[in-house]
N, C-alpha and C positions, 0 to 999 in steps of 0.2 A: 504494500500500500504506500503512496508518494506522498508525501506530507511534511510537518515539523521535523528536523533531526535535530536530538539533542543529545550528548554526551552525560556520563555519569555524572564528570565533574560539573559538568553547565547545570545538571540538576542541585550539586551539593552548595555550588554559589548564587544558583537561586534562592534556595529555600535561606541560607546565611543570610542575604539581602533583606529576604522577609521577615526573617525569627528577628531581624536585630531595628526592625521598625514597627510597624504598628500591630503587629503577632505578639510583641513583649504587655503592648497596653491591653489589646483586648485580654490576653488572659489576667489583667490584674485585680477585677471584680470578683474573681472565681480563687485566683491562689491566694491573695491577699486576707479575707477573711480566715480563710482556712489556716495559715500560718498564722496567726494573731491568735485566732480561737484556741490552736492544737497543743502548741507551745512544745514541751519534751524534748527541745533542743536539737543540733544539729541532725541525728537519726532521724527523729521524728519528717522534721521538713522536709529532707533526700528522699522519704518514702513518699511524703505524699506529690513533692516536687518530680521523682522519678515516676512514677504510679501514672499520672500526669504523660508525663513526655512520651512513655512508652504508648498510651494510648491513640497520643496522635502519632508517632511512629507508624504501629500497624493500620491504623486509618487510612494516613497517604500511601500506605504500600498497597495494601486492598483496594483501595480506589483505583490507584495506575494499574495496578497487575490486571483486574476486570475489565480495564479499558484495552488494555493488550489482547488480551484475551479476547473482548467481543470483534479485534480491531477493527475499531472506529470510536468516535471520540465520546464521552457519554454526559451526561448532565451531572457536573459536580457539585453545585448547590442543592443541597437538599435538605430544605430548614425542617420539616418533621423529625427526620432524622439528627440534627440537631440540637432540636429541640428537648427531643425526648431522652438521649441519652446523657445531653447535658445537663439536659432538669432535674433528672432524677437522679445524677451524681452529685447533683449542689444538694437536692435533700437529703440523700444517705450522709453525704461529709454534714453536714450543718447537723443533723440529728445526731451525730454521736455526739459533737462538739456541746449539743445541751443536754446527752444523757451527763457525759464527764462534767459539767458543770453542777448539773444536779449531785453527783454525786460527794462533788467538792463543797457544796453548800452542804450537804449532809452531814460530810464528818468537820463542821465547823462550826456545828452548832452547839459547842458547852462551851461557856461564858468563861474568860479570863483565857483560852486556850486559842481562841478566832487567828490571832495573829500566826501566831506558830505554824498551824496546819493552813493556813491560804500560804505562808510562806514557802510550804513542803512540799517537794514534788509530787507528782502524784500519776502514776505510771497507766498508761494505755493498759487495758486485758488484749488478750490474742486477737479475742473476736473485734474487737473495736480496732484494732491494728487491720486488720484482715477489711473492714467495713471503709474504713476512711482508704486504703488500696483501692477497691473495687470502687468510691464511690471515683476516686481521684482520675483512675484511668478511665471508667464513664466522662468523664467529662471532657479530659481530652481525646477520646475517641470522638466523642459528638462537636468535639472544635473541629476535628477534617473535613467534616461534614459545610461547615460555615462557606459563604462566598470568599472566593479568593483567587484574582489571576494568576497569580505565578503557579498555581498549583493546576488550572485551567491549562496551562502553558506545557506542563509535564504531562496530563492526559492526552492532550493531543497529540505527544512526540508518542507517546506510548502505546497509541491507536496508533501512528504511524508503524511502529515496529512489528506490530502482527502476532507480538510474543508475550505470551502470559510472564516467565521469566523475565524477561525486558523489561517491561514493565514494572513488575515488581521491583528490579535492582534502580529503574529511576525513580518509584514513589520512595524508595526507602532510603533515596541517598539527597534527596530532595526534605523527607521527613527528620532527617538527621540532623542536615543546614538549618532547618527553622525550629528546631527543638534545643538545640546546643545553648545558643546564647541564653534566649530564655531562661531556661533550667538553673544556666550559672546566676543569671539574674537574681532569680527568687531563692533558688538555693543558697546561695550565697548572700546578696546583698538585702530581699527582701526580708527572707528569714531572720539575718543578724536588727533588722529595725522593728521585727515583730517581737523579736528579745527581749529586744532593750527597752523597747515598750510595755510589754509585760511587767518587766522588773521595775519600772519605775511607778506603776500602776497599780504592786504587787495587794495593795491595799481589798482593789476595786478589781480582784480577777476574774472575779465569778461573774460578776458584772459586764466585763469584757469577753467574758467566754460566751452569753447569753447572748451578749447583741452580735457579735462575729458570728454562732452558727444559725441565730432567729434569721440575721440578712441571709445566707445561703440559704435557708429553707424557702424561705417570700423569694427569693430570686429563682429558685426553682421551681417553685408555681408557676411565678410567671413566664419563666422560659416555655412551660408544659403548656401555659393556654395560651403562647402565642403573644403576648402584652411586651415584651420587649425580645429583644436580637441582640447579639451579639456579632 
């Protein structure tokens, strides 16, 4: 089939190009709360910042590998499907973020002790480990989904190639470019600011855990019925 040709690397400085402009702000209503709320420190964030990345990883590669595969070019906007998989991973992460809250208000409820135990860390269980994963990679699976040229740009080199394989190695080298910066972003820079805002808040955390995961859950309504886009 005669079409786009594009090179691996043309796909990995693509997606670079995009991860490091307006791909870093749109995910910052979705990672942002979630690091504020989740806190547990550098692990904590890498999982949900990885969990994250990985989701749009296999996103762009499934997109391009199917457009190889049907080859020819396919509609990659597809707001239901962003919708849904994003919506409902801002309410799984925002729900655990008020279960853990709740349960931080719990054990701070005998007087003279308050300070102590909101001071103390207070450790994710497996299954909430496990919940804030899935919700995290939900959501960045449902961000591939979102409008976006440069990744329009990769479908059609990879309906060019004819190749299910081809395809795949351009959404995934293209998924890489625009996941990388990001990642170091919030990994790194957002995380250390959600820190240190915890710590200086240490007062009022429960508080801050409450309103960081109530916004993801109202934000994933409204992703589900459609009231706002990302």
């Amino acid at each position: 089939m005669d079409g786009l040709v594009l090179s691996t690397g043309a796909a990995l400085m693509l997606g670079l190009a995009f991860g490091a402009g307006t791909c870093s702000i749109v995910c910052l209503p979705l990672l942002g709360p979630a690091l504020v709320g989740r806190g547990g420190g550098r692990a904590a964030a890498w999982l949900t910042v990885g969990a994250f990345s990985l989701g749009r990883l296999l996103g762009y590669t499934g997109i391009a590998a199917a457009a190889g595969l049907a080859g020819q070019a396919m509609a990659v906007e597809s707001p239901w499907l962003m919708r849904l998989f994003t919506g409902l991973g801002c309410m799984l992460v925002g729900l655990v973020i008020l279960v853990r809250a709740g349960r931080r208000s719990a054990g701070c409820g005998d007087k003279g002790s308050s300070t102590v135990r909101i001071m103390r860390p207070m450790a994710d269980t497996a299954r909430q480990r496990r919940a804030v994963a899935s919700g995290s990679f939900a959501m960045g699976l449902g961000m591939a989904f979102s409008p976006c040229a440069p990744l329009g740009t990769v479908v059609l080199a990879a309906a060019a190639l004819g190749s299910m394989a081809g395809g795949a190695m351009l959404g995934m080298a293209f998924g890489a470019g625009a996941t990388v910066i990001p990642a170091l972003l919030f990994g790194l820079g957002v995380s250390s600011v959600a820190w240190r805002l915890r710590l200086h808040l240490a007062g009022q955390r429960v508080l801050l855990e409450r309103l960081a995961g109530g916004f993801l859950v109202l934000l994933g309504c409204a992703l589900l019925m459609g009231w706002v886009r990302l």
